[in-house]
C-alpha positions in Angstrom: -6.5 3.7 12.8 -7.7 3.8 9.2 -11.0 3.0 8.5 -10.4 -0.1 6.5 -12.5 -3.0 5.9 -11.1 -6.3 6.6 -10.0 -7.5 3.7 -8.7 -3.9 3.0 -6.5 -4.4 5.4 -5.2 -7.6 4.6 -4.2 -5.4 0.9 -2.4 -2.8 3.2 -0.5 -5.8 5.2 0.7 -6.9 1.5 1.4 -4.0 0.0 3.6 -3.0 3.4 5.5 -6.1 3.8 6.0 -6.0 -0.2 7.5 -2.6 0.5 9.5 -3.8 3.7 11.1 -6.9 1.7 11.4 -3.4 -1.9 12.4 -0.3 -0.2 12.9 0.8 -3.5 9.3 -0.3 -5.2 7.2 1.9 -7.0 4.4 1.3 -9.2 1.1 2.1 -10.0 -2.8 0.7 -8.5 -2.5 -1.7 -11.1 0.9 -2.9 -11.1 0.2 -2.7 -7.3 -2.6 -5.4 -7.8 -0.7 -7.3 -10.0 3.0 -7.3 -9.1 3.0 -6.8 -5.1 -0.4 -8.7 -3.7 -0.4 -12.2 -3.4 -3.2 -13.7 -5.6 -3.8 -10.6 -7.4 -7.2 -11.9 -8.7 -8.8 -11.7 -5.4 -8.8 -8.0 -5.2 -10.4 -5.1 -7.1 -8.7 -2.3 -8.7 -11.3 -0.2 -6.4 -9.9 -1.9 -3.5 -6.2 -1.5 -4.4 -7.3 2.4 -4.9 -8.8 3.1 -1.6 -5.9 0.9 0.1 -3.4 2.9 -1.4 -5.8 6.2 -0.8 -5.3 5.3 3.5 -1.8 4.7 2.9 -1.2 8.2 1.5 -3.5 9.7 4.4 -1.6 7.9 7.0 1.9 8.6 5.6 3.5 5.5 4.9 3.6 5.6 1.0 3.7 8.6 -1.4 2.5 9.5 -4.8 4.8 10.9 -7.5 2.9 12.1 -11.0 4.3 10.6 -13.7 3.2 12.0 -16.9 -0.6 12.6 -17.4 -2.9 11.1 -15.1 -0.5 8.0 -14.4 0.6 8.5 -10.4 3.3 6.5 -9.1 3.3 5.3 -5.1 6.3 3.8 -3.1 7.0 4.0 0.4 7.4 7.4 2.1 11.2 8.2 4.7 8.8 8.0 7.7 7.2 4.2 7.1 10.9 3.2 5.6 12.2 4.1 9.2 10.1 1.8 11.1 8.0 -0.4 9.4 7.2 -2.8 11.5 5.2 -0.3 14.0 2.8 0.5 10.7 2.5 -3.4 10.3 1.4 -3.5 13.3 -1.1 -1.1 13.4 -3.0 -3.0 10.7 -2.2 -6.8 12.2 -3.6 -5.1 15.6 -6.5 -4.4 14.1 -7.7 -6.8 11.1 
């Protein structure tokens, strides 16, 4: 398991049933914050970052560079294939 605060993983929950409901979605920690979490207010741009950090680490979203220091994420093959197991791990744990 990731080591994830609480409401750290309630971000990863949204951003990974965001992603189950957008295959397709990429953006970046801010449009992250802003587009794909639910009350977007509520969480940090630090937050978002580390979030998204784990998710890298753990394989379920990639990063793409996109121009100079702007670094797009969207879900990796691996989480797009079964989703609901990373879900879990997070829901199992929060």
């Amino acid at each position: 398991m990731l080591d994830l605060s609480g409401r750290e993983q309630r971000i990863a929950v949204e951003i990974l049933a965001y992603l189950m409901r957008h295959p397709e979605a990429k953006d970046s920690v801010t449009g992250i914050r802003l587009s794909w979490l639910h009350e977007p207010g509520n969480w940090t741009e630090q937050e978002v970052k580390r979030v998204t950090e784990a998710l890298v680490a753990r394989g379920m979203i990639r990063t793409w560079e996109s121009g100079v220091e702007f670094t797009v994420l969207g879900p990796t093959e691996e989480f797009l294939n079964s989703p609901e197991a990373f879900i879990r791990e997070f829901r199992s744990n929060g």
